[in-house]
N, C-alpha and C positions, 0 to 999 in steps of 0.2 A: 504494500500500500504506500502512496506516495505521501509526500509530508501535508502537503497540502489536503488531501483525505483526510489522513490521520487528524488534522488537527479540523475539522469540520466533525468528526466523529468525536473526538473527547470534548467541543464544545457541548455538542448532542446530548451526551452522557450526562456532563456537568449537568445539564438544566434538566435531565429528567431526575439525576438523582435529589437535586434542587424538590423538584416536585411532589415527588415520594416522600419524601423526607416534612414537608409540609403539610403532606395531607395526613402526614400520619397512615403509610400505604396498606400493609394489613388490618389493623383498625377500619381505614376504609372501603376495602372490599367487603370485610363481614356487616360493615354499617347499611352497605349497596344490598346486600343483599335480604337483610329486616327489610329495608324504603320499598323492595320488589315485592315482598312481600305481605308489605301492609297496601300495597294498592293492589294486591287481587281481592285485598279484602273485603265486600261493597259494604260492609258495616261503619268503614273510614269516611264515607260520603256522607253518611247521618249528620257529621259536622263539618261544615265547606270550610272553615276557617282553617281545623286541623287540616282537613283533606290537600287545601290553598299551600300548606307551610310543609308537607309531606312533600306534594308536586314539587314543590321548589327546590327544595333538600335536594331531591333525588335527581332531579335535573343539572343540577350542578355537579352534583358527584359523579353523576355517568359520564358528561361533557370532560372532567377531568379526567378519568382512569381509561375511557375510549380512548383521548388523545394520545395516551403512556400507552400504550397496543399500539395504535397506530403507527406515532411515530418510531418506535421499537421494530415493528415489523416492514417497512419503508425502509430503513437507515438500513435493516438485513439486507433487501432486496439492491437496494444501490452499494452498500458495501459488494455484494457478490457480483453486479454489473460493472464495477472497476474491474475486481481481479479478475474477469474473465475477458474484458479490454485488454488487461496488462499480458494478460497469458497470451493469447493472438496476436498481439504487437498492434491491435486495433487505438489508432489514438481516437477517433472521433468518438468512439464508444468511452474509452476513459473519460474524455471530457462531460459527457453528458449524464454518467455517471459522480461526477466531480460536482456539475450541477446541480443534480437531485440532491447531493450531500450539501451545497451550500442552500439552497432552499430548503432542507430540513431544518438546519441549525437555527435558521432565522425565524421559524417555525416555531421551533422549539424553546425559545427565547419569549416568545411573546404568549406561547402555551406557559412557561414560567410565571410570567406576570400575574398571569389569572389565573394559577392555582396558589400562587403564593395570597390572593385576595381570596380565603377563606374563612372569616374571622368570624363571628356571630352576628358585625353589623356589617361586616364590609360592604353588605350588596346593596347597602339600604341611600338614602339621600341623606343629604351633609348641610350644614347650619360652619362657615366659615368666616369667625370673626380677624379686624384687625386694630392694632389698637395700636397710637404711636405711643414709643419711648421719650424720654428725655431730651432736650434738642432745639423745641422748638418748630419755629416753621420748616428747617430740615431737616430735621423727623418727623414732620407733618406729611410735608411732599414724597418722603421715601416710602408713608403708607399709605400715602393714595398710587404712589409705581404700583403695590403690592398688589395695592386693589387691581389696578388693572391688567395684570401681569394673570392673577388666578382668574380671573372674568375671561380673560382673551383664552387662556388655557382651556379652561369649562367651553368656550366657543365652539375651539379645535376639536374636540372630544364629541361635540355633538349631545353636550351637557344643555339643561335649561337654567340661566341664575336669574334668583329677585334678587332685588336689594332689601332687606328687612329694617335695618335700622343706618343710621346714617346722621353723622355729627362733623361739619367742616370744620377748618383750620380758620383762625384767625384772618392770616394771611395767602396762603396757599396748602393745597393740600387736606387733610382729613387728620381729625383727631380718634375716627373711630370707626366703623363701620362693619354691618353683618351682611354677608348673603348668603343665599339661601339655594345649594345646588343640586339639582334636582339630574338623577340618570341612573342606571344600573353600574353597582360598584363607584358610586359617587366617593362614597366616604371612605371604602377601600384605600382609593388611587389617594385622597387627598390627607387621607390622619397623616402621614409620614412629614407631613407641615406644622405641627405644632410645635413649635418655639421661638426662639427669637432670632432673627434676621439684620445682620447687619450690611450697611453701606458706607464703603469709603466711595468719596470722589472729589473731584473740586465744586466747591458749592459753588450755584448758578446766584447764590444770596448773598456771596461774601465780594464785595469788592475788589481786596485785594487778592482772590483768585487763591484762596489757600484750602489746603486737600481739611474735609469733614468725617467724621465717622458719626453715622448716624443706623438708631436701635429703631425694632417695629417689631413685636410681640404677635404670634399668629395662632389660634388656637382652632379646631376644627375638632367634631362632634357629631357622631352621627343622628338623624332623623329619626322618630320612633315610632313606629304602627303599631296597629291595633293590637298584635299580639303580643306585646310588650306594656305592663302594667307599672308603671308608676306612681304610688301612692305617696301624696304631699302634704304633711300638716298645714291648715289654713292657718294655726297660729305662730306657724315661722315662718310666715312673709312678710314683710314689709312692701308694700306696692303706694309707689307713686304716678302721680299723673302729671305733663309738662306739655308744652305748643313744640310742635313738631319743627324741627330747623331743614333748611335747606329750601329748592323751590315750593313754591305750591302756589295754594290757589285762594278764595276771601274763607273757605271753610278752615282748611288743614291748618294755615297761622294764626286764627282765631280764635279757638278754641284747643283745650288740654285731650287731646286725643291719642298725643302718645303717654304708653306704661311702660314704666321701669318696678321690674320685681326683685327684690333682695331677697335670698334664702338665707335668715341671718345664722342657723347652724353651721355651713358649708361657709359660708362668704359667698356663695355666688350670685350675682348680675347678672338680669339679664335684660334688653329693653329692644320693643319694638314701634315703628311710628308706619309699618309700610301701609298701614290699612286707614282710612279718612273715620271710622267708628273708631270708639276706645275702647267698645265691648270685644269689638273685631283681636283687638292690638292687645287685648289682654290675654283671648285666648292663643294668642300666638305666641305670645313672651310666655305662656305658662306652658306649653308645648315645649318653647327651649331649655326654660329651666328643666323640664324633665328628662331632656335628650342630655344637657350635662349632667346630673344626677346621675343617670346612666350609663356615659363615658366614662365617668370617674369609679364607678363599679364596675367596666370592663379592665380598666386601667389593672387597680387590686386585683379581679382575678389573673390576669396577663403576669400581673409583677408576683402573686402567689406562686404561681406556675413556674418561672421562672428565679425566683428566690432575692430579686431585685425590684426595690420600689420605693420611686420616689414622686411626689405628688407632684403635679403641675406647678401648682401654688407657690411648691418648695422652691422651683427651680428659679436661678434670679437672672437678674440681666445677662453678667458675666459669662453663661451659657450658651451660646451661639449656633444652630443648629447648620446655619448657613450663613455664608459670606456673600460678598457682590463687590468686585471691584472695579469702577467705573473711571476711565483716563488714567493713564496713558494707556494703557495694554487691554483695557476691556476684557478681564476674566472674569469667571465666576467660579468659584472652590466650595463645593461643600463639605463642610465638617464633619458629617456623620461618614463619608466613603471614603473620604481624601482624593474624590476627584476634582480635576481640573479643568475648565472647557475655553476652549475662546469663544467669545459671543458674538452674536450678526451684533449690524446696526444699530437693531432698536433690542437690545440684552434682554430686556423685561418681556418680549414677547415671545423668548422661546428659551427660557430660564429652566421652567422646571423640565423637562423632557428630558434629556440628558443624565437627570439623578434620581428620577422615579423607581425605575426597577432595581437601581443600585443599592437603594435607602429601605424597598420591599426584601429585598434579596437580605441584607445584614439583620432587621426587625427578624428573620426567620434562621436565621444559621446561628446568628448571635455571636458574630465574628468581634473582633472590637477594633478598632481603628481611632491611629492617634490624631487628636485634633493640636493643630499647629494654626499658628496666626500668619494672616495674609499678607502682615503690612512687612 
């Protein structure tokens, strides 16, 4: 086998054993085969809900362990269509052989991706806050980049975003802002985003043109459906009511229609204005408080499992999850993989793509990689 084979084959490998290894692959096959079993069952239909969450399961789980067959038995077949290339001295045969191995691999790479989104919510839709750091209006303007950098991202993806909540900057830029992204494996693809984000550049603010470093905090969350129960004491909230900021119209600035809810056990905030009722904007802000509630309980059981756990809360600025370095050299380095990229033109519109599967792939091996400063 030639090298270039060879190494389209242990890419191959890499990412099923990647797969395997995530799904938990014996676990999974005896799981596949109860989910076959409870839909011959027609007793499961009596409740559409179960029957809805059964379907789902088991559609995903076939979709994964089909592809680990498939591309297993492909990668045999083109493996065997080289060597018998190579044996004939047929080159056109090698080559096309060579083919089918580099279209596995790339296959196989993006079958990674999505078995590595297995998680209890991963499939579900995502509530993506951003909130500036310290700084001022250049940490105002670096989290409205953010804003638009996951908005344009969600675009690409063929995601749907609201805006839920939304608070500008003084001068430029946002002091805060929530959306709301709506798609299969929303919040999968996007938890890998929470924490804080930094930017060096030369500020477009400073006069005398001198390089800034500026912070922006990002948290993500997933969505909660019906079959997920969150129960809220009515006497640990605190809910206020305020006139909604940014555009609108003689209703929306005239009246206190947006809520902000405080779960004063937790500490957590949450506030929404996107809806012109304040009935509307309650029941939405009490929807997110429960989807963080529920974050923060997959967190613990993750970090259970795992024998590491530290709370969001705990984590402080200091902690960078990602860099962005904007003039002279236009890179971007993230800190959870130690990779490096150089950036198009506009850095902020094709930022995350390059670290997604990298930052899914570590969340699941649990490799560690050292975080080193950009500057």
């Amino acid at each position: 086998m030639r090298a270039e084979g060879q190494a389209h084959i242990d890419r191959i490998e890499a990412a099923l054993a990647l797969v395997r290894r995530s799904l938990d692959w014996e676990r999974a096959l005896r799981r596949l085969d109860e989910l076959n079993a409870r839909v011959e069952d027609p007793k499961l239909w009596d409740n559409p809900k179960e029957a809805e969450a059964v379907m789902r399961e088991r559609r995903r789980l076939e979709a994964s362990v089909s592809a680990v067959h498939q591309i297993t038995a492909e990668m045999a077949d083109a493996v065997e269509f080289v060597e018998l290339g190579e044996a004939e001295g047929d080159d056109d045969t090698v080559a096309e052989g060579l083919s089918s191995l580099a279209a596995l691999a790339e296959r196989a790479d993006a079958d990674k991706v999505q078995a590595l989104l297995s998680g209890e919510a991963d499939a579900n839709d995502a509530y993506l806050e951003v909130h500036a750091g310290a700084g001022g209006t250049e940490s105002q303007d670096w989290a409205e980049m953010l804003q638009r950098m996951y908005t344009r991202w969600a675009d690409r993806h063929g995601y749907k975003v609201e805006l839920v909540d939304y608070h500008a900057g003084e001068a430029a830029g946002i002091k805060s802002c929530t959306l709301l992204i709506k798609g299969e494996n929303a919040y999968g693809y996007a938890k890998t985003e929470s924490g804080v984000h930094r930017l060096v550049r030369i500020s477009p603010y400073d006069s005398s043109a001198r390089r800034h470093t500026s912070f922006s905090s990002v948290w993500v969350y997933p969505v909660i459906d019906d079959n997920i129960s969150i129960e809220v004491n009515p006497a640990d909230l605190k809910i206020d009511t305020y006139r909604a900021s940014g555009a609108g119209g003689q209703h929306v600035n005239t009246t206190d229609s947006a809520v902000r809810i405080t779960h004063v056990p937790s500490g957590i905030i949450v506030a929404s204005q996107q809806d012109r009722s304040q009935h509307k904007n309650r029941e939405i802000a009490m929807n997110m408080l429960k989807a963080r509630l529920y974050e923060a309980e997959l967190a613990r059981r993750e970090a259970a499992a795992s024998g590491e756990y530290q709370a969001k809360t705990e984590i402080g600025w200091g902690h960078q999850i990602r860099s962005y370095v904007l003039q002279p050299y236009q890179l971007v380095k993230d800190l959870r993989t130690g990779q490096t990229s150089t950036a198009p033109d506009d850095v902020l519109d094709g930022a995350l793509d390059p670290f997604m599967a990298a930052a899914l792939a570590q969340r699941v091996t649990g490799d560690k990689v050292a975080v080193e400063d950009v500057d």
